[in-house]
C-alpha positions as CSV (number, residue, x, y, z in Angstrom):
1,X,-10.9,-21.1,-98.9
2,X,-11.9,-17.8,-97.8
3,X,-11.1,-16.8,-94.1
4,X,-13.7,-17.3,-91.9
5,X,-15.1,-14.4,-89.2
6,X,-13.0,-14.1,-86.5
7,X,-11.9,-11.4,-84.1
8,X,-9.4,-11.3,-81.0
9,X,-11.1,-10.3,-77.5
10,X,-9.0,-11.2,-74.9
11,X,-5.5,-11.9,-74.0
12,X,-4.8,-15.0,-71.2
13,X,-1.9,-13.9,-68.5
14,X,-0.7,-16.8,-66.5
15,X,-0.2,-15.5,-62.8
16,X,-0.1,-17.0,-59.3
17,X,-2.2,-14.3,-58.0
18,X,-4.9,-13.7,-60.4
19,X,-7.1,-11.0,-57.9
20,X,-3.6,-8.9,-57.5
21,X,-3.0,-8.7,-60.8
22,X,-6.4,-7.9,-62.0
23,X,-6.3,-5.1,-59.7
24,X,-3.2,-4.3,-60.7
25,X,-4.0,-3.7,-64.3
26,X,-8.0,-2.5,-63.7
27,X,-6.0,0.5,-61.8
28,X,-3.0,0.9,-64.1
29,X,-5.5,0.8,-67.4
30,X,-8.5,2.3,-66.5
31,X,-10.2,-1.1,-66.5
32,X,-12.7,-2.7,-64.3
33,X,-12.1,-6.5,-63.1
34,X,-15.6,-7.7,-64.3
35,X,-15.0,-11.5,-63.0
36,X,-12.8,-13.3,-60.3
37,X,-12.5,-16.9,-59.0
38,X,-11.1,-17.3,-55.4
39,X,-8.5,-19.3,-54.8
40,X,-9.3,-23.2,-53.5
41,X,-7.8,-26.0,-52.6
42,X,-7.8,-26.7,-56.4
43,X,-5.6,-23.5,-57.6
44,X,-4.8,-20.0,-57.5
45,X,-8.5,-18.4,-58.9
46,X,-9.1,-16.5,-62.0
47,X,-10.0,-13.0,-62.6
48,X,-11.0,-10.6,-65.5
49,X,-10.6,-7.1,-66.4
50,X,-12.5,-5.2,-69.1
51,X,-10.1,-2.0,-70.6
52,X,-11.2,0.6,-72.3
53,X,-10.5,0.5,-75.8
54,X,-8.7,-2.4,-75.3
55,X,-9.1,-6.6,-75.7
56,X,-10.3,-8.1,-71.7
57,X,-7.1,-9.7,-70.1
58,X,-7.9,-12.9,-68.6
59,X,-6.1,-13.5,-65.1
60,X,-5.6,-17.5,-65.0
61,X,-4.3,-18.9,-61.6
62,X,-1.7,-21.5,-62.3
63,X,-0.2,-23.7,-59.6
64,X,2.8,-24.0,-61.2
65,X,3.3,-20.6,-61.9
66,X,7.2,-19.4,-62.0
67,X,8.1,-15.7,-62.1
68,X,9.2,-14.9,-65.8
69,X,12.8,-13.5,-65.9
70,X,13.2,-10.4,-68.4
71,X,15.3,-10.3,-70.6
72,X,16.0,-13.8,-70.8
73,X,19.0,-15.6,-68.7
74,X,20.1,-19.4,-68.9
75,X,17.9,-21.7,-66.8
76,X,15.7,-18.6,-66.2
77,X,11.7,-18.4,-67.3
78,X,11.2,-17.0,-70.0
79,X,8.8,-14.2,-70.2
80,X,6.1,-15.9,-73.2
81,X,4.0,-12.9,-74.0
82,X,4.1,-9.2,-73.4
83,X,1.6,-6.6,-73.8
84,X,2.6,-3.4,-75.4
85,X,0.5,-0.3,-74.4
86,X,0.8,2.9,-76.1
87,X,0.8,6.5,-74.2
88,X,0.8,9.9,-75.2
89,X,3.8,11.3,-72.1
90,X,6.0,8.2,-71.9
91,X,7.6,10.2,-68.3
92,X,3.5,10.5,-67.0
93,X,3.1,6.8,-68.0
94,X,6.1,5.5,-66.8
95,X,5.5,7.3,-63.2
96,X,2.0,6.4,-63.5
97,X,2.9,2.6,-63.9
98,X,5.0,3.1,-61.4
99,X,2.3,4.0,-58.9
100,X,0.2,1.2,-59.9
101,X,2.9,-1.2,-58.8
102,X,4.8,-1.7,-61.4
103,X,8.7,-2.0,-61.3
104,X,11.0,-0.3,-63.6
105,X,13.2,-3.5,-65.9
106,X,16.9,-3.3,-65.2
107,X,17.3,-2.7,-69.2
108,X,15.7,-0.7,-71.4
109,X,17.0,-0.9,-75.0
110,X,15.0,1.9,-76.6
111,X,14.7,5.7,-75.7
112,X,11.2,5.7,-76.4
113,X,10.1,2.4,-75.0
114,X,9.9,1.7,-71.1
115,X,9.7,-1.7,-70.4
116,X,8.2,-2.4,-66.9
117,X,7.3,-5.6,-64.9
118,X,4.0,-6.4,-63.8
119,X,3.5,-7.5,-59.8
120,X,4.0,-11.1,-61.5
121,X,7.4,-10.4,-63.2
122,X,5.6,-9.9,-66.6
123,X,7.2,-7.4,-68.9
124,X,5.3,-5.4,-70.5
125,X,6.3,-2.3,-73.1
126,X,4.9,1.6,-72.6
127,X,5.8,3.1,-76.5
128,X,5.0,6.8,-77.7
């Protein structure tokens, strides 16, 4: 069988604060949050944020949501996904990210990597 058509166009980040993070993201990418679902007695909202030559990341409330833990410890959540975003002045990015409201990970294995946490506790990887 041959493969059928098919092409990725957006990523799905569980949050418990869809709006923050969207606006989070729209800012630290260059993006603009091109959806959002208040929150209601029936969960946290959703949101959507269109990047520039990027796939949209889907912002989807859960009420469940627990704060992934990076890297992984016993009992912890572990973080499922992680976007990796590539940048031409890993310092400029890093500070940048920073400024968005990102925090800094405690470790950071590679010299040319920064891993970061988003306002969620998702970590995500700047790379040269």
């Amino acid at each position: 069988m041959d493969r059928p058509a098919l092409r990725l166009t957006s990523v799905t980040i569980g949050t418990d604060e869809p709006a923050r993070l969207a606006a989070f993201y729209a800012r630290l990418l260059g993006g603009e949050v091109t959806a959002a679902d208040p929150p209601s007695p029936d969960g946290p909202g959703w949101a959507q944020v269109r990047v520039p030559d990027g796939p949209t990341l889907n912002l989807e409330g859960e009420v469940r949501f627990r704060r992934p833990v990076w890297p992984a410890v016993p009992g912890g959540q572990n973080a499922t996904q992680h976007l990796d975003i590539q940048v031409q002045d890993l310092a400029a990015a890093t500070a940048w990210a920073l400024e968005a409201g990102a925090t800094l990970a405690a470790v950071q294995p590679q010299s040319d990597v920064r891993v970061l946490l988003d306002p969620s506790g998702h970590p995500f990887c700047l790379f040269l």
